[in-house]
C-alpha positions as a printed NumPy array, in Angstrom:
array([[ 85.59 , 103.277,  66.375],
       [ 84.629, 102.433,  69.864],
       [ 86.173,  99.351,  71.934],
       [ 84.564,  96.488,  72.604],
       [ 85.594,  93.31 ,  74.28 ],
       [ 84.425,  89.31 ,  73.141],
       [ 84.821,  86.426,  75.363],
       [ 85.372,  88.151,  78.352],
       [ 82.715,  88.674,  81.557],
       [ 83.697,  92.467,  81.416],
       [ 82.418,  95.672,  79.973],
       [ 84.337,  98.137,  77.906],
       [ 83.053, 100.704,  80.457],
       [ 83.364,  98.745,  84.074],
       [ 86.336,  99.961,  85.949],
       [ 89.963,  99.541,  84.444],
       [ 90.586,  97.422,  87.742],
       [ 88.197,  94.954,  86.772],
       [ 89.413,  94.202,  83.21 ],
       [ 91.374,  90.928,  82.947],
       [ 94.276,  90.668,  81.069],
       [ 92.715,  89.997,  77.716],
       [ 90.779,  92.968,  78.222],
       [ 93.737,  95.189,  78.53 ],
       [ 95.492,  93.696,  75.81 ],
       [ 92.714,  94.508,  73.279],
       [ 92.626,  98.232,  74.821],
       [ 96.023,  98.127,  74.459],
       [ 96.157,  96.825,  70.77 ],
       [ 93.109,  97.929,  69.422],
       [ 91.598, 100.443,  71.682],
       [ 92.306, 104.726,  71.52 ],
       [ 93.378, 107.666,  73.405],
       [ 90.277, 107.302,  75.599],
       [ 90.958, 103.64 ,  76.784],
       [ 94.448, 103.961,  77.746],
       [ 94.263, 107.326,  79.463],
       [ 91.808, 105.097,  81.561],
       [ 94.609, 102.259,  82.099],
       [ 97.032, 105.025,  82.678],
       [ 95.156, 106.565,  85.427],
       [ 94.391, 103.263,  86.724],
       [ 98.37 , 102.544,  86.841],
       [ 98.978, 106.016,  88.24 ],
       [ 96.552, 104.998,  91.123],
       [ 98.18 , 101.475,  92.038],
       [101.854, 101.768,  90.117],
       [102.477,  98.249,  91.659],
       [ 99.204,  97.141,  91.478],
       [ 97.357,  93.797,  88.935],
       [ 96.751,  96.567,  86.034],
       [100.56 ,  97.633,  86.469],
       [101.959,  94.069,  86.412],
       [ 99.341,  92.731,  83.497],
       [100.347,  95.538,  81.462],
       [104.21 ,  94.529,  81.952],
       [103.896,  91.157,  81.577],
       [101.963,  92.157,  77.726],
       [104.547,  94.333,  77.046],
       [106.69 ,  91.753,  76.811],
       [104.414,  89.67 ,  74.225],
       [103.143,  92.278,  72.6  ],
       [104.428,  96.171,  71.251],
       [101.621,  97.646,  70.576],
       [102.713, 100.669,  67.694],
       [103.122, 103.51 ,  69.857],
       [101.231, 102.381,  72.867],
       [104.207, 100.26 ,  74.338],
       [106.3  , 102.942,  74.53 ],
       [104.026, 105.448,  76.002],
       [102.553, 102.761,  78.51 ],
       [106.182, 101.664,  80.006],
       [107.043, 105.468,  80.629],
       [103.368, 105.657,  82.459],
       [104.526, 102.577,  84.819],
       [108.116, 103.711,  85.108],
       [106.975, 107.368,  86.261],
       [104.118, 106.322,  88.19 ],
       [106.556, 104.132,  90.183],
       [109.417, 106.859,  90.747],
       [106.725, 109.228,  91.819],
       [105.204, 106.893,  94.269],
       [108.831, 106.258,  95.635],
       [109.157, 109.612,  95.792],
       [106.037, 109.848,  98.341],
       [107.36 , 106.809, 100.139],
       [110.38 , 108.368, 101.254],
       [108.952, 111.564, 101.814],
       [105.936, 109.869, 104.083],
       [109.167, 108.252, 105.879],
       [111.103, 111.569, 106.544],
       [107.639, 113.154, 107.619],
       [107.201, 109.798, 110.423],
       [111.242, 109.876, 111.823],
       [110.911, 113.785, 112.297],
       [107.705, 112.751, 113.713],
       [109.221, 110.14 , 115.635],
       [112.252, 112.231, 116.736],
       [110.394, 115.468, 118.173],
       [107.708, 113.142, 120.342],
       [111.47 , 112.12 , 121.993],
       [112.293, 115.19 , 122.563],
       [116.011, 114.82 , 121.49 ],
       [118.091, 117.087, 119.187],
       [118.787, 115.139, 116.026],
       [122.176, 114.52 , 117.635],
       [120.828, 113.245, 120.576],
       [118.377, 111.04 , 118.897],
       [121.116, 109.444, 116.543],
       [122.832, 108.429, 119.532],
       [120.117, 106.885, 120.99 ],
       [119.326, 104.843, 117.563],
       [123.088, 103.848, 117.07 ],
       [123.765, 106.212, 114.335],
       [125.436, 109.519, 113.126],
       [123.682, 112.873, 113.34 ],
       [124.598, 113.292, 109.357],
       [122.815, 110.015, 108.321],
       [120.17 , 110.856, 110.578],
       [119.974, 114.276, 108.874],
       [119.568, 112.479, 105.542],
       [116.391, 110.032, 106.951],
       [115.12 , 113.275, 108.575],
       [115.005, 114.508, 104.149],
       [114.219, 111.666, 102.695],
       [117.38 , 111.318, 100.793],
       [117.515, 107.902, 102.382],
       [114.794, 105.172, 103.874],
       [116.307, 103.136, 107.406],
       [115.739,  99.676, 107.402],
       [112.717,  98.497, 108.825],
       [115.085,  97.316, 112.315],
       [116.355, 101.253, 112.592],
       [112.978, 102.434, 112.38 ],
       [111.312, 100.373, 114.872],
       [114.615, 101.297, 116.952],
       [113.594, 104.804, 116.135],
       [110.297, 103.978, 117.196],
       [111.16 , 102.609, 120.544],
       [113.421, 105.206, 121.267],
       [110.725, 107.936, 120.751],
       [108.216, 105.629, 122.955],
       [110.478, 105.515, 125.975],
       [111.072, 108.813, 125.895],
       [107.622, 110.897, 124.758],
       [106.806, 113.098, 127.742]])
């Protein structure tokens, strides 16, 4: 049986991104495998994005047999993955940040006010600076860059 929608200014076969939230609710409820590997990609692609949020918000209206389920472990992963890249983009822009200075990392976590160890773990990823300690970091590697 193949989707369609009623009422709505939207085709079954326009982009995920463009379906409103009716239209994702009758994928959800009434659509197959097809449709909501498309509205997982589509959450994959933006984990925060409208697609992401209208498919939370229907969760909690609606439990789609077996789709619910499968649909809040797509947003959930999609979400720790992309935090995952976050903090790794991070790490990748403080060692960036710390070799245009020129500094050891001990030397540069004096500069920014901190310990070499907690530098160490922004220099990983295993933790994100606030925004002030990285445009600190930022300033630090500006005055200094050869």
């Amino acid at each position: 049986m193949t989707l369609s929608f009623r009422n709505i200014d939207v085709r079954v076969e326009d982009p995920v991104s463009t379906w409103p939230q009716e239209g994702l609710l009758t994928a959800l409820e009434r659509g197959s495998l097809r449709d909501w590997r498309r509205i997982a990609s589509e959450i994959r692609r933006q984990p925060w994005g409208r697609v992401a949020r209208a498919v939370e918000e229907i969760l909690t209206y609606s439990q789609p047999y077996g789709v619910a389920p499968l649909m809040e472990r797509v947003i959930s992963t999609a979400r720790k993955q992309a935090s995952l890249h976050e903090a790794a983009e991070v790490a990748h822009r403080i060692r960036d940040l710390r070799d245009r200075s020129g500094l050891s990392t001990a030397e540069f976590a004096r500069a920014i006010g901190t310990s070499a160890s907690r530098t160490s773990t922004y220099l990983t990823g295993k933790v994100t600076p606030s925004a002030g300690l990285l445009v600190r970091m930022e300033s630090v590697a500006e005055q200094l860059a050869p």
